[in-house]
N, C-alpha and C positions, 0 to 999 in steps of 0.2 A: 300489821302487814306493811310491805315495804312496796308504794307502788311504783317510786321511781329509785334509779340510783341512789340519789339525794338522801331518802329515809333510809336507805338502806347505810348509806356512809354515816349519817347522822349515830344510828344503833350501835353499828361496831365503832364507830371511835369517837361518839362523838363529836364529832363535828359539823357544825352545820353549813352544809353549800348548797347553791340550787342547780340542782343539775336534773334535767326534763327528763331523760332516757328512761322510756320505763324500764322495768325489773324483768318481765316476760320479756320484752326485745332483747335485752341484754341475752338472757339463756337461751332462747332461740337461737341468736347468732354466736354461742357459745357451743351448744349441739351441733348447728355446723361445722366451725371449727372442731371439733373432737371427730363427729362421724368424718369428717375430710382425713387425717389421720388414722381412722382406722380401717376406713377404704383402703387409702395409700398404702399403707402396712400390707393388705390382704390381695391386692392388684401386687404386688411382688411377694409374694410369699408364693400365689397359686404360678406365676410366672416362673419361678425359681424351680416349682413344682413341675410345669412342661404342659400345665392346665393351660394357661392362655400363651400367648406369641406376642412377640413385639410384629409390628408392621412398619411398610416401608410409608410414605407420604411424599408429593408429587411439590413443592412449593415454588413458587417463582419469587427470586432476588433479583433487586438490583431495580425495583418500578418504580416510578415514582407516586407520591399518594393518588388516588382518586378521589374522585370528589364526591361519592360516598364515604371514603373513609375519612374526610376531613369534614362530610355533614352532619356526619356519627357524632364526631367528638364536640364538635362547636353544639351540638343540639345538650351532649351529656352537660357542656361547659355551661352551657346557658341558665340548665335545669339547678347546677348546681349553683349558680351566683345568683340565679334568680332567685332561690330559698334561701340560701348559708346568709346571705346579706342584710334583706330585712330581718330575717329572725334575730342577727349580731345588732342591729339599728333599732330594735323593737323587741328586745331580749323580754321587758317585764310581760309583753300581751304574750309573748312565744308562750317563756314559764306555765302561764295561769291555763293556757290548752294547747299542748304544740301538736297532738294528733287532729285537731282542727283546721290547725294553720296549714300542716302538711298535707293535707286534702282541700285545700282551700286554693281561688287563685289568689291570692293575695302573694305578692315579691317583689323585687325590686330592678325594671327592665333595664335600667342603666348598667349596675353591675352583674346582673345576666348576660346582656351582649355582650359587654367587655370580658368577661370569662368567657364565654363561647366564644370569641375572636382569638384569644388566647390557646385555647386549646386546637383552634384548627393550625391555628400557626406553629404550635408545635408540633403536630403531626406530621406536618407539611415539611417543617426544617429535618424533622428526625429523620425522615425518608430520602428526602436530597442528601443527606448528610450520604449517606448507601448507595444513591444511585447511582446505575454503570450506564456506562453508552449503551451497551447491548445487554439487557435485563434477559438472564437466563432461569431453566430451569433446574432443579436439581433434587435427588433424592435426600433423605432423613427418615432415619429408625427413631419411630415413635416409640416407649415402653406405656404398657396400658397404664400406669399411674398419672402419667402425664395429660391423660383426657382429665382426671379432677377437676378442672378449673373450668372444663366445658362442663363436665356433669354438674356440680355444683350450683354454676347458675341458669342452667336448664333447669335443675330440678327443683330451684326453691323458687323460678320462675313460675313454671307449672305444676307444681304443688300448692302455691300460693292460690292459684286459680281453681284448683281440685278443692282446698279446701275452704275459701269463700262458696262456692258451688254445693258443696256438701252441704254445709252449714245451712243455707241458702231453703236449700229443698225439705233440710229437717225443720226448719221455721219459715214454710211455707205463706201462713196467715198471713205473716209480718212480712212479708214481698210482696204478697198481694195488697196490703194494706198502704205501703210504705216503700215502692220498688226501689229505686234510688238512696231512700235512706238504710235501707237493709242492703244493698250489696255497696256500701262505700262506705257504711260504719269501720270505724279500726276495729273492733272488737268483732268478734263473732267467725269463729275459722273450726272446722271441724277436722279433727287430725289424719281422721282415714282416707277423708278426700284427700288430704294433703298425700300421703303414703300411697294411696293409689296413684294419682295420675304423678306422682314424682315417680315411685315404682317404674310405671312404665315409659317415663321418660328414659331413665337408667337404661334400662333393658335395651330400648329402642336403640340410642347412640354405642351399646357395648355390642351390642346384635352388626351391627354396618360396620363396625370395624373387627367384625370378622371373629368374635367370641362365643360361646355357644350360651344360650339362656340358662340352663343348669347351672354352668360354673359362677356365672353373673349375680345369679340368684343367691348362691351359697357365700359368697363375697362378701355381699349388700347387707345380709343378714345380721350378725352381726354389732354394724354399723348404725342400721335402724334401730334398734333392740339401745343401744347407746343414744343416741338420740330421744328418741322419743324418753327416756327416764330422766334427761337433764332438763328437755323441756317442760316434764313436769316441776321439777322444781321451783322454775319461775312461774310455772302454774299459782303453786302453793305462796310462794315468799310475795307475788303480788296480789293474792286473792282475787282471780281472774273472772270468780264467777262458775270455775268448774269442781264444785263442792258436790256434796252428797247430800242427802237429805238428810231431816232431822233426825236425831239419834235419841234418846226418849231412855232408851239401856242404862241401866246402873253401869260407870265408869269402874272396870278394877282395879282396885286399888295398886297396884305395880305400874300405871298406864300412866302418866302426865295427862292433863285432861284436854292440853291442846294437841294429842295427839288420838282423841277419843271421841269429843264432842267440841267444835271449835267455832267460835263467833266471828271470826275474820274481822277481826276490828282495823278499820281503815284499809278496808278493800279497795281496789283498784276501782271498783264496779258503783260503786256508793251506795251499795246494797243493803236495806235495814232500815234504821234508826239512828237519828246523829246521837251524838255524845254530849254534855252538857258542856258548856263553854269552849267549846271547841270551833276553831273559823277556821274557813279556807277549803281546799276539797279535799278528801278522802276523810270526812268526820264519822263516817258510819258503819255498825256492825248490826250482824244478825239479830233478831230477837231472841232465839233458839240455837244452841249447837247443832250442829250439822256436821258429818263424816268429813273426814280430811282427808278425800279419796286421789286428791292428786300427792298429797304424801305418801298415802299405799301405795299409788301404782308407779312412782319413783324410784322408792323402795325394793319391790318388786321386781322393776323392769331393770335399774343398777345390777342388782342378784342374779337375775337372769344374760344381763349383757355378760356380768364375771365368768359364770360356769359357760358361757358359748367360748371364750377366750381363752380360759385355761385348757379345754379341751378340744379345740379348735385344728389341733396339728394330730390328736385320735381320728376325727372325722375325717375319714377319707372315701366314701360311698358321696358319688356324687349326685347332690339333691338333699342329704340328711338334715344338712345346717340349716336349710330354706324351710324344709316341712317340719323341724323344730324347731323355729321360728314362730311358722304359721300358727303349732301349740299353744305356744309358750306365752306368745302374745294374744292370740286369739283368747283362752281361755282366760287369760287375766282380765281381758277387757270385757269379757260376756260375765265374769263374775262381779266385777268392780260398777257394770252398769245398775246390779240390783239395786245398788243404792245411791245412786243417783238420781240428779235431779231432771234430766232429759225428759221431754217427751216422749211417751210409747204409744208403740201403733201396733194394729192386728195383723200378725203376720202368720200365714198358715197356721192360723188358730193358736198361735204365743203372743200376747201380749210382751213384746220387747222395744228397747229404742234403737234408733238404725244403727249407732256404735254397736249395740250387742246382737245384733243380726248381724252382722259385718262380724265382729266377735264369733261366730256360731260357726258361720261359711267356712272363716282362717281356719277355726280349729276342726271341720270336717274334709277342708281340702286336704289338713296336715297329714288326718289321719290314714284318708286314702293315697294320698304321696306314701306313706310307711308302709301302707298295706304292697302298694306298687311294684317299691324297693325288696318286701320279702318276698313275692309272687315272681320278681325277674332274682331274685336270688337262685331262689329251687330251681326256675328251669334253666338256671347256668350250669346248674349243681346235674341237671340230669342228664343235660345233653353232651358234658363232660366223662360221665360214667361207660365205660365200653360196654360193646354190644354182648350178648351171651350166643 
């Protein structure tokens, strides 16, 4: 397993550096990046279509900064020199736990204030640089791809919080046991949360500037379906912890076995048993093979993003691409939970885990979204037909 950049550079080229980034950060902010282009794409594709509208926006030029906007930045400036510095001054303790340190207060206030002093002062000059005697108003056509860069950090904002939250409620014990340590661990985020309250972040900001939820929904689609299968990736390539359970099954013979039954050796998690002469951290694997369910559902959900995208410009029933979405993801995640390692609970007499109740929902909301669709089909079809 590859838990940080580092092991990962080490493998393909040999070389060895130390570089902290873990490997799931990495693909995380790589699934953003790609879902941001495939939004982008699909916010002018449905535009070009006559499905959404550019709109007009109200801006005032010509002010000079405020002193929230220059608190803003001296607060970001601060944040940054406060960490980027000691961790450059104190490189070897970063190394050895840097998701520690970055929830630690531990930094360095000197080059904190001096970079937040920095940053207001630019804000400050870039503004004067603009400003008129008489700061006016003015109009600007917004095109919807243009929101991106608000959606994006609205929504890995509040996804972020959905999915601690999720997380949170599904390993209840350990909040009660452990409050402060269970919701400020780095580890521990549950996806759906995340997809739900991002979800409806999305919705909310495309809804107020004046888009209808349907089309939003059919956009997004998509874009998540791509996401979500890059972040399994980094699931897999750091051994996150989000494995399957034991697999006990004769391997067949056509199969690689670390695609069958897999030890995660030098899991991110330090999950198992160390390895014999082995120092430093990530020494350890499983006892037992176990499913390599974030490879399936990468697999999967890659296959499933392809056929949304090839067929994408067929799709023209608005709502179709969101409630085969709902499917497509749903039902892979209520099948992929069987073997999993989660908790289950008694849910209207199923033993499931909250991903594959969640899982259950998507794929019954999908199916009555299609029932919906053919139910307003007919009666378009009837009340088109002339009277006798």
């Amino acid at each position: 397993m590859f838990p940080t950049i580092g092991h990962l550079f080490y493998y393909l080229f040999r070389i060895n550096i130390t570089f902290p980034v873990q490997t799931l950060g990495l693909f995380v902010a790589l699934s953003f990046l790609f879902s941001y282009m495939v939004f982008s794409s699909e916010f002018r594709r449905y535009e070009a279509l006559g499905k959404i509208q550019a709109f007009n926006r109200t801006v005032m030029i010509g002010k000079r900064a405020s002193l929230a906007e220059i608190g803003v930045n001296m607060l970001l400036g601060f944040l940054l020199g406060y960490k980027a510095f000691w961790a450059m001054f104190n490189y070897p303790v970063f190394v050895a736990n840097p998701q520690a340190y970055l929830l630690s207060l531990k930094g360095n206030l000197v080059t904190g204030a001096f970079t937040g002093a920095i940053f207001g002062f630019w804000v400050y000059t870039d503004k004067k640089k603009k400003e008129l005697e008489q700061p006016r108003l003015v109009q600007e056509i917004v095109h919807p791809y243009m929101l991106m860069g608000l959606i994006v950090f609205s929504v890995g904002f509040f996804g972020f919080i959905g999915a601690k939250l999720f997380d949170t409620l599904e390993h209840w014990n350990n909040f009660l046991y452990n409050p402060m340590g269970t919701l400020f661990k780095v580890r521990g985020f549950s996806y759906y949360g995340g997809l739900i309250f991002g979800a409806l972040t999305y919705l909310y900001i495309g809804h107020q500037k004046g888009m209808k939820l349907v089309h939003l929904a059919d956009i997004g689609s998509p874009g998540m379906m791509l996401a979500y299968g890059i972040g399994r990736i980094g699931c897999q390539l750091s051994g996150d912890g989000d494995w399957g359970i034991v697999n006990n099954f004769t391997k067949p013979g056509f199969l690689p076995q670390w695609m069958w039954a897999f030890k995660y050796p030098h899991n991110a998690i330090n999950a198992g048993i160390p390895f014999p002469n082995c120092t430093g951290d990530y020494c350890n694997q499983l006892v037992r093979g176990v499913y390599p369910t974030p490879l399936y559902e990468a697999t999967i959900c890659l296959l499933f993003f392809v056929l949304m995208w090839i067929f994408r410009n067929k799709i023209i029933i608005p709502g179709f691409m969101f409630f085969l979405f709902l499917v497509l993801n749903g039902s892979e995640r209520f099948l992929i939970e069987q073997i999993r390692i989660n908790p289950k609970y008694n849910i209207l007499g199923m033993m499931v885990t909250q991903a594959g109740f969640i899982g259950f929902l998507m794929v019954l909301g999908g199916l009555i979204g299609f029932a919906s669709l053919v139910i307003n089909d007919k009666n378009k079809l009837h009340r088109q037909q002339p009277a006798i």
